[in-house]
C-alpha positions in Angstrom: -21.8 -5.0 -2.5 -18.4 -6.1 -3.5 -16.8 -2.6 -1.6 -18.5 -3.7 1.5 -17.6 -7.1 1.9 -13.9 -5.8 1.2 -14.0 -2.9 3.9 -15.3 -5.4 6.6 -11.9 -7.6 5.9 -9.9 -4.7 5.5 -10.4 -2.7 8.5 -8.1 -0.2 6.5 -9.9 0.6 3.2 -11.1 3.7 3.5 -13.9 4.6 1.0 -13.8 7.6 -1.6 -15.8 10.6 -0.7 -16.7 14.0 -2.1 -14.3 15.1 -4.7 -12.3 12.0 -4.7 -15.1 10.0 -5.7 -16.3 11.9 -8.4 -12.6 12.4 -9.7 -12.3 8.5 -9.7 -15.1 8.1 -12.1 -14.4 11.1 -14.4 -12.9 8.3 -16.9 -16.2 6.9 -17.5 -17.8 8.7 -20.4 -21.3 6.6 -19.3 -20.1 7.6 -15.4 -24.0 9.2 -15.7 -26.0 6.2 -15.4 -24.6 5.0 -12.5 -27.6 5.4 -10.0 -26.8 7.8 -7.2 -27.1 5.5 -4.3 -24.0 3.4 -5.7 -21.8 6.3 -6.4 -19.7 6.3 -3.2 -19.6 2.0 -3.4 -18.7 2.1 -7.4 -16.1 4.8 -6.7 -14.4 3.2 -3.4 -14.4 0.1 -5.2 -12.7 2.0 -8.2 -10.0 3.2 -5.7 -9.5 0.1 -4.0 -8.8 -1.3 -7.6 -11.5 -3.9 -7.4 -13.1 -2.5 -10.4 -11.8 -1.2 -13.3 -14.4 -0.6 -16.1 -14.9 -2.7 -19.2 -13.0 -0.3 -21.1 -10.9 2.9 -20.2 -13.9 4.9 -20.7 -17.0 2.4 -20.2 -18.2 1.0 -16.9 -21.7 0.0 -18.2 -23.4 0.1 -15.1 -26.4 -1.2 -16.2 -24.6 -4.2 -17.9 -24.7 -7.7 -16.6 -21.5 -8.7 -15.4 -19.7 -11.4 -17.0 -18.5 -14.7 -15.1 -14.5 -13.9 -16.2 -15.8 -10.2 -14.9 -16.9 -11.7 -11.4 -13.9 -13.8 -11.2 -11.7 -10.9 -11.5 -13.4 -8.8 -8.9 -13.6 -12.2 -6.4 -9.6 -12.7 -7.4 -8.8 -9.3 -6.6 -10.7 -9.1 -3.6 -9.4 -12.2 -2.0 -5.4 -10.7 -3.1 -6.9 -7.5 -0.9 -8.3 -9.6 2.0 -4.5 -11.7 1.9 -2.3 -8.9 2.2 -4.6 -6.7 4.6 -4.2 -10.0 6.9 -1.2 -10.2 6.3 -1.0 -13.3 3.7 -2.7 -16.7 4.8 
């Protein structure tokens, strides 16, 4: 969800794909459980530096996000949506 409200206000952002993708989540030791219809969303996310993981090695996909977690990701998305327009 949070990769494609960014790439409709950054016409730019191109999403990761094939072996990109998987190589962005190779970090995650639990990069398993992530269900296979979110794989290209988690990992374009990953690469747009929305996301980072809760560790160096965890994303916990099936965790609950945190409200300091949400308000990173909704900081970092509106510093994305700024400089794709070019600062408001």
């Amino acid at each position: 969800m949070v990769w494609r409200a960014v790439s409709k206000l950054d016409g730019d952002a191109v999403p990761a794909a094939g072996e990109e993708a998987e190589a962005l989540l190779l970090p995650f030791a639990d990069r398993s459980a992530i269900r296979k219809w979110a794989l290209k969303e988690v990992s374009s996310a990953v690469k747009y530096g929305l996301m980072r993981g809760v560790k160096a090695d965890r994303f916990m996909p099936d965790g609950a996000a945190t409200r300091a977690q949400a308000a990173a990701i909704l900081r970092r998305m509106t510093e994305k949506a700024e400089k794709a327009d070019g600062g408001m």
